[in-house]
Biotite code that builds the C-alpha atoms (Angstrom):
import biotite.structure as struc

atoms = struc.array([
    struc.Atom([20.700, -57.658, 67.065], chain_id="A", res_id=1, res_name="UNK", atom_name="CA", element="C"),
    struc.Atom([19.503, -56.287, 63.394], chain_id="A", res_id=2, res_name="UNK", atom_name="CA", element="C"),
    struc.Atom([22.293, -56.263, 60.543], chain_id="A", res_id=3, res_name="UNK", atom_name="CA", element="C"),
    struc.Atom([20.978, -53.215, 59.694], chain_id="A", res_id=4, res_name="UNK", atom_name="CA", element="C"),
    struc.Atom([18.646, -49.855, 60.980], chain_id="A", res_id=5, res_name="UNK", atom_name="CA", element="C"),
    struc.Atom([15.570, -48.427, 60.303], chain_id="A", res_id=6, res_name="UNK", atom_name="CA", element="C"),
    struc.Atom([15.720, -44.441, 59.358], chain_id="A", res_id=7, res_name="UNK", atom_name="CA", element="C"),
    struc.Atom([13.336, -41.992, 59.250], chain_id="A", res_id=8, res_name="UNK", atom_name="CA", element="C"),
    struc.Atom([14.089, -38.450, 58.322], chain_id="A", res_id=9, res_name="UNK", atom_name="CA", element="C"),
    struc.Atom([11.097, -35.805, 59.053], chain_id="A", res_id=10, res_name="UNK", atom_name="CA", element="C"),
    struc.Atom([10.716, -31.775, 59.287], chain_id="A", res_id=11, res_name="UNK", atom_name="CA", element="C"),
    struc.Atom([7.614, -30.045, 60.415], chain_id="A", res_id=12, res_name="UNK", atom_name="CA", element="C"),
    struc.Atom([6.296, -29.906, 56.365], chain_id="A", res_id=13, res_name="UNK", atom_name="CA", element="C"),
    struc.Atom([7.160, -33.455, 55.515], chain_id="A", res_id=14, res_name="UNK", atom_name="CA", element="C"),
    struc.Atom([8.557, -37.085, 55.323], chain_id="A", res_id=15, res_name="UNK", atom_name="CA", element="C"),
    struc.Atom([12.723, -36.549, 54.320], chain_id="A", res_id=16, res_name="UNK", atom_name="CA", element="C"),
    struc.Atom([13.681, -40.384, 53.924], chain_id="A", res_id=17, res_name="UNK", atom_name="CA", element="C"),
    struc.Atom([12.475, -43.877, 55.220], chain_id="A", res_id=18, res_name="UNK", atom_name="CA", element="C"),
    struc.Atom([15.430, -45.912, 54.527], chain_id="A", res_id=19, res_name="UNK", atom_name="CA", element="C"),
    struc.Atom([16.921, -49.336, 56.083], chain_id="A", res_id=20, res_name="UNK", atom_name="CA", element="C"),
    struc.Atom([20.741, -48.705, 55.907], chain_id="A", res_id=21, res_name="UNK", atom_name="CA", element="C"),
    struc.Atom([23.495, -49.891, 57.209], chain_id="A", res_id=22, res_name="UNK", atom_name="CA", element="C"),
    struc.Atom([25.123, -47.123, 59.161], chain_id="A", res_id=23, res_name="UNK", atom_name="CA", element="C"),
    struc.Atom([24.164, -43.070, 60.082], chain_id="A", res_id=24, res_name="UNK", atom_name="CA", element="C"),
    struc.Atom([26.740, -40.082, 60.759], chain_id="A", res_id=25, res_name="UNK", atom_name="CA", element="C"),
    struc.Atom([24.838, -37.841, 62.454], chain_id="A", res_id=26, res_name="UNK", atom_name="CA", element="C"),
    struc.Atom([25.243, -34.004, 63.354], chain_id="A", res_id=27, res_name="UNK", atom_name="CA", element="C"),
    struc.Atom([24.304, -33.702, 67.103], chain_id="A", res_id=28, res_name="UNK", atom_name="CA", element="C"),
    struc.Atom([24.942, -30.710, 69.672], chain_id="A", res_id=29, res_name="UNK", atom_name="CA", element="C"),
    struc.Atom([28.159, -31.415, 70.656], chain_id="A", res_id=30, res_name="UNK", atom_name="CA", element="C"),
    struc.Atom([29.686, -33.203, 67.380], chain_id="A", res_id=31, res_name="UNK", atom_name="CA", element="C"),
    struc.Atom([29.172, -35.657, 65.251], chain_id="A", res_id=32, res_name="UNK", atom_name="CA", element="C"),
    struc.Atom([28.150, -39.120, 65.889], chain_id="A", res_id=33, res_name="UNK", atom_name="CA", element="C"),
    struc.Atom([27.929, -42.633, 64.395], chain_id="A", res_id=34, res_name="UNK", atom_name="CA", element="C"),
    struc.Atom([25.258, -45.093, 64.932], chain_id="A", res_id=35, res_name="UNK", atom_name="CA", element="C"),
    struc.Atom([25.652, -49.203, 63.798], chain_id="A", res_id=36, res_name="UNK", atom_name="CA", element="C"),
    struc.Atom([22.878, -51.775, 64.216], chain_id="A", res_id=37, res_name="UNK", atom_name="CA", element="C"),
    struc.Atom([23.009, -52.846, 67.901], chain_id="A", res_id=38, res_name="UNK", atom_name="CA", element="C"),
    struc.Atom([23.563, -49.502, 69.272], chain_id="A", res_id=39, res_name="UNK", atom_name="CA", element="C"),
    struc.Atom([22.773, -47.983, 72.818], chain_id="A", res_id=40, res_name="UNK", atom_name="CA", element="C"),
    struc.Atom([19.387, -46.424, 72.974], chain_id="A", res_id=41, res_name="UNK", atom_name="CA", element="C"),
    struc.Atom([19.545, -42.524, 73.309], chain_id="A", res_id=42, res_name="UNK", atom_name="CA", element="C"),
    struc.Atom([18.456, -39.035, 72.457], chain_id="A", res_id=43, res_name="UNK", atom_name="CA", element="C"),
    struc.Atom([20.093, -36.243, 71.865], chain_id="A", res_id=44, res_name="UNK", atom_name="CA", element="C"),
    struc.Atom([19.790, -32.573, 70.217], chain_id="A", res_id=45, res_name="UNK", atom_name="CA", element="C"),
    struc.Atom([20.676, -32.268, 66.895], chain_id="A", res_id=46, res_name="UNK", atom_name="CA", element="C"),
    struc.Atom([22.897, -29.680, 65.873], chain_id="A", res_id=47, res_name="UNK", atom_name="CA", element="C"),
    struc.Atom([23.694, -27.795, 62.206], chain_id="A", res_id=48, res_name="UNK", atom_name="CA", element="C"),
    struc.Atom([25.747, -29.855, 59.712], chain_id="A", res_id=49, res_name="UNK", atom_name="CA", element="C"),
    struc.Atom([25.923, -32.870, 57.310], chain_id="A", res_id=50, res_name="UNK", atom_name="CA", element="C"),
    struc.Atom([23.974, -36.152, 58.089], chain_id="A", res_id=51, res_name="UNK", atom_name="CA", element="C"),
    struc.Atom([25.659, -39.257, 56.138], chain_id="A", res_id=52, res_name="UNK", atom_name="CA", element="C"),
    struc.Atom([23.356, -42.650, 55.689], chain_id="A", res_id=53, res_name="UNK", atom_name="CA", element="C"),
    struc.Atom([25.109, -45.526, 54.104], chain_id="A", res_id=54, res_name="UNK", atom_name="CA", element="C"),
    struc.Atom([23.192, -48.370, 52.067], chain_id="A", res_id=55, res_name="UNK", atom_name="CA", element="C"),
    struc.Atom([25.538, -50.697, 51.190], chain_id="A", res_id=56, res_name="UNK", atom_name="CA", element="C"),
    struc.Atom([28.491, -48.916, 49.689], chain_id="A", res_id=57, res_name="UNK", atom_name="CA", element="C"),
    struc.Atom([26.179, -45.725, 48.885], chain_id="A", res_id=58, res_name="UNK", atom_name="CA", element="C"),
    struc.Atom([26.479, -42.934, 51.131], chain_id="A", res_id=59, res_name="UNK", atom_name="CA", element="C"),
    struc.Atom([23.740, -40.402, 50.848], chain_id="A", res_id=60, res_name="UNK", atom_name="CA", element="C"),
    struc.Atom([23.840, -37.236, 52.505], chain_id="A", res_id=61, res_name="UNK", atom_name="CA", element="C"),
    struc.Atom([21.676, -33.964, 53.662], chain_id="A", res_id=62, res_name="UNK", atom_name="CA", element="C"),
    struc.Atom([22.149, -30.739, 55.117], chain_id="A", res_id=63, res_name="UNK", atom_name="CA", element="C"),
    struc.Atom([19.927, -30.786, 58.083], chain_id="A", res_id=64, res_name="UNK", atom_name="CA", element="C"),
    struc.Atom([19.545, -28.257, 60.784], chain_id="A", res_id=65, res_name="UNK", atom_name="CA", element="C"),
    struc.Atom([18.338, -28.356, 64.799], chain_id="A", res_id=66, res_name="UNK", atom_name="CA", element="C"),
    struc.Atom([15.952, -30.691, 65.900], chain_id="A", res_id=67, res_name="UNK", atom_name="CA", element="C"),
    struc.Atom([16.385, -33.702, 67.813], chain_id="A", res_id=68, res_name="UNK", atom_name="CA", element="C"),
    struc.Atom([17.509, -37.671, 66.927], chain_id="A", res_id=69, res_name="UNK", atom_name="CA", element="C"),
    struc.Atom([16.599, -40.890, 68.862], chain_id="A", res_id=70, res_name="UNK", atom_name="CA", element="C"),
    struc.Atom([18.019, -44.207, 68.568], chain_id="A", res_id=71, res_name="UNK", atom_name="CA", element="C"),
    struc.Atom([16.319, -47.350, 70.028], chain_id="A", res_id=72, res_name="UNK", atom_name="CA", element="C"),
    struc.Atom([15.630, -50.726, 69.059], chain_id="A", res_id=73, res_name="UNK", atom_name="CA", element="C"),
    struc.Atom([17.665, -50.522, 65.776], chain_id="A", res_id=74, res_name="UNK", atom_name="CA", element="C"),
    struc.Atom([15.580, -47.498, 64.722], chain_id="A", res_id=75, res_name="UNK", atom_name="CA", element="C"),
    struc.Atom([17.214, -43.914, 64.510], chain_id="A", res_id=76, res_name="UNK", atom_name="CA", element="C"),
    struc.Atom([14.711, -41.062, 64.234], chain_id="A", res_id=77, res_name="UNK", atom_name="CA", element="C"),
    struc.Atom([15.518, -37.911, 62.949], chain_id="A", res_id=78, res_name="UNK", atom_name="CA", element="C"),
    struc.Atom([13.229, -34.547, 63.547], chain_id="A", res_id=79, res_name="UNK", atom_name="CA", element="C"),
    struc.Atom([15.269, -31.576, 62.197], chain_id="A", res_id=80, res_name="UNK", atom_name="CA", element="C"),
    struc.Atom([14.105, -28.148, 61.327], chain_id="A", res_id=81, res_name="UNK", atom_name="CA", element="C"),
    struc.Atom([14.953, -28.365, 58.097], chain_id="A", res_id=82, res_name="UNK", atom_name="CA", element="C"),
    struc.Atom([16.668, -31.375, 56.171], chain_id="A", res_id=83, res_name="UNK", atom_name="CA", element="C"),
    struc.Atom([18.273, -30.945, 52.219], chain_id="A", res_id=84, res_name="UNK", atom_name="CA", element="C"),
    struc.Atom([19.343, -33.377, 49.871], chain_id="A", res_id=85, res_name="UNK", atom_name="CA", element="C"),
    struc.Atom([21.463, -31.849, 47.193], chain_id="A", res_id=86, res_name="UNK", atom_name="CA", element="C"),
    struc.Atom([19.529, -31.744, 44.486], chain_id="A", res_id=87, res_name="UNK", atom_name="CA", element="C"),
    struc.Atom([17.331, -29.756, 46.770], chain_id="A", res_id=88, res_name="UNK", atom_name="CA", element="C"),
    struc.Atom([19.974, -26.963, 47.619], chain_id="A", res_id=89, res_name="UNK", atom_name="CA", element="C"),
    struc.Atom([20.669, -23.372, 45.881], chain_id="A", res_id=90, res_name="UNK", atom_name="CA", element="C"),
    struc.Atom([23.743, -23.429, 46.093], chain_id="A", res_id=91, res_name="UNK", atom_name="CA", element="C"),
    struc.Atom([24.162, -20.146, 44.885], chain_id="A", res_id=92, res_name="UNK", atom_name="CA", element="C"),
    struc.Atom([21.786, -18.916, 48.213], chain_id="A", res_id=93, res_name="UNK", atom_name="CA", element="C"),
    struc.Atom([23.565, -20.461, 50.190], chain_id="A", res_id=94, res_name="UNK", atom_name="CA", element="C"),
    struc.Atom([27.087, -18.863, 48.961], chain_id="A", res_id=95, res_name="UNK", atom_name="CA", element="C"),
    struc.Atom([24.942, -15.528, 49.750], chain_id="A", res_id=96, res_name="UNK", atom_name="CA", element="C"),
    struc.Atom([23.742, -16.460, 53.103], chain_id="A", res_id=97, res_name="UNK", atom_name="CA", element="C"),
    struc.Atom([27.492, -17.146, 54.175], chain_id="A", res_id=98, res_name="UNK", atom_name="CA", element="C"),
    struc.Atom([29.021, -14.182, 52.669], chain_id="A", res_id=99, res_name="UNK", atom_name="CA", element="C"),
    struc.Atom([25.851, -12.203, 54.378], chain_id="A", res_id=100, res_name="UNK", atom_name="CA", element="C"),
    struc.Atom([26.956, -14.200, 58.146], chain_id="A", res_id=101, res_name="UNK", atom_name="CA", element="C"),
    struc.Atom([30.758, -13.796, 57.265], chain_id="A", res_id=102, res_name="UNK", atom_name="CA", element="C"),
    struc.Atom([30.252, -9.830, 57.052], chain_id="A", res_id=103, res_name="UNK", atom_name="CA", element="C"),
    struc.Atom([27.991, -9.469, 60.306], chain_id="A", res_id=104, res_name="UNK", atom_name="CA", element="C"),
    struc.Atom([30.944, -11.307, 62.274], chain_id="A", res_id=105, res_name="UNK", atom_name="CA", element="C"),
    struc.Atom([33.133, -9.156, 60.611], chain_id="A", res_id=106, res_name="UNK", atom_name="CA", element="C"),
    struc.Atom([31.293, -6.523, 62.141], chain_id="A", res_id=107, res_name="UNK", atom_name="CA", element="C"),
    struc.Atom([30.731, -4.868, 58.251], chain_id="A", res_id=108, res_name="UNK", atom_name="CA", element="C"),
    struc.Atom([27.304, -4.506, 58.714], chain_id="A", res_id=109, res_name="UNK", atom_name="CA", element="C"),
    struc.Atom([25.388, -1.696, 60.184], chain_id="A", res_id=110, res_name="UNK", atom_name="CA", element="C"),
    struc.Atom([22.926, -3.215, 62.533], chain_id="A", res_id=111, res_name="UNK", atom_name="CA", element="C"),
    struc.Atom([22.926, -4.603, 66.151], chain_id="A", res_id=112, res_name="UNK", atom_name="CA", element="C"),
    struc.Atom([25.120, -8.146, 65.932], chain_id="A", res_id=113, res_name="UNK", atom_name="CA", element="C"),
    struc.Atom([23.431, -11.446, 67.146], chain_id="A", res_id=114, res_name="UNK", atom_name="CA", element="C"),
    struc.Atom([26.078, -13.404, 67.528], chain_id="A", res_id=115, res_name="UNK", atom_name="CA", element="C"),
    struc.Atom([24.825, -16.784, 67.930], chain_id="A", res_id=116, res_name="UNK", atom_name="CA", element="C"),
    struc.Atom([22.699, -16.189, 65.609], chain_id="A", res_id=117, res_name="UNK", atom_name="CA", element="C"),
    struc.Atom([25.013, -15.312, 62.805], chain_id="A", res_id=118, res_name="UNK", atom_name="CA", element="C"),
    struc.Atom([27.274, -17.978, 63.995], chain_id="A", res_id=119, res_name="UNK", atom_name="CA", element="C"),
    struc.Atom([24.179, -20.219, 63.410], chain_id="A", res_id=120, res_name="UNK", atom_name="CA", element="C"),
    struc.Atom([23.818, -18.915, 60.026], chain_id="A", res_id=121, res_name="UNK", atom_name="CA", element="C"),
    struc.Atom([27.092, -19.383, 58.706], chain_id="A", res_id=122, res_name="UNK", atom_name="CA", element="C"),
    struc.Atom([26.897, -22.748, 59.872], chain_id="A", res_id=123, res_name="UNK", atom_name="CA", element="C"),
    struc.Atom([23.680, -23.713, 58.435], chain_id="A", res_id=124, res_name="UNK", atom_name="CA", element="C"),
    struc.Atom([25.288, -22.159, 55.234], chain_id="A", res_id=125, res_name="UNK", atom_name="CA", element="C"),
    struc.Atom([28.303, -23.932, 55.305], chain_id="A", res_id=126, res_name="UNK", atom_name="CA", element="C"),
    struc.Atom([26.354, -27.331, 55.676], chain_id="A", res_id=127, res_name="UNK", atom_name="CA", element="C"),
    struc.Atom([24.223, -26.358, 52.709], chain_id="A", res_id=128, res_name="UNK", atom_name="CA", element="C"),
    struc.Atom([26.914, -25.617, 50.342], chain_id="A", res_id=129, res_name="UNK", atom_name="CA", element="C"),
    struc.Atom([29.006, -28.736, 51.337], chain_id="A", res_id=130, res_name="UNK", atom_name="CA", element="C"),
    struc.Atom([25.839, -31.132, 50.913], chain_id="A", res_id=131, res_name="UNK", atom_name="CA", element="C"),
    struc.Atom([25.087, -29.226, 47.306], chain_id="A", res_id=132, res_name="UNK", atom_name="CA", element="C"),
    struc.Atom([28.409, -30.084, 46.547], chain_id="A", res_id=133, res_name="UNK", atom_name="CA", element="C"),
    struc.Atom([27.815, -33.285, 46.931], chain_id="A", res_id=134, res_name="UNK", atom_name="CA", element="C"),
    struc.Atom([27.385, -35.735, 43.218], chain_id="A", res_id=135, res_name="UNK", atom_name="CA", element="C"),
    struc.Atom([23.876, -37.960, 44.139], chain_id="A", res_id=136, res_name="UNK", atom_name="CA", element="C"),
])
């Protein structure tokens, strides 16, 4: 067993992070998840939220968004949609995207409602302006 993981971080456009660290808090479909060296091998959707990697006492985090994650062989690999570090956010976009979602579930808006897709939105949102809030 390793004392610590390999992590790769990837979108369609590009390479997020390559990082050995010691432990991952990951977003997947049906909650969050943690992952320590040693752990089981799976795969599993990735859902909308916050993804946490820890390098020593460091934490680093991104907003990341659908995709998928695998863990095997102390080696987690993450292929999301899209995937933010702070620095990389507008936060003041993403404050409009959520007010935009929060008024189509309101039903304030004049068009057709998707819901699942403005519950997506919202979410992805929400993600985005906690990881900009975050000091790296």
């Amino acid at each position: 067993m390793a004392d610590r993981l390999t992590l790769e971080i990837a979108t369609p456009t590009r390479l997020v992070v390559t990082e050995t660290v010691d432990e991952i808090v990951i977003p997947g479909i049906q909650g969050y998840f943690g992952v320590l060296p040693g752990h089981a091998a799976f795969l599993t959707i990735l859902g909308i939220g916050e993804l946490m990697y820890r390098i020593g006492r460091d934490e680093h985090y991104l907003a990341v968004a659908n995709g998928f994650a695998e863990v095997r062989n102390d080696k987690v690999i993450v292929l999301a949609d899209t995937a933010e570090r702070p620095s990389e956010i507008d936060r003041a976009r993403a404050e409009r995207a959520r007010e935009r979602a929060e008024r189509r579930l309101a039903g304030r808006v004049e068009e057709e409602l998707d819901y699942t897709r403005a519950l997506a939105a919202l979410a992805r949102a929400l993600a985005r302006i906690l990881t900009a809030g975050r000091s790296q």
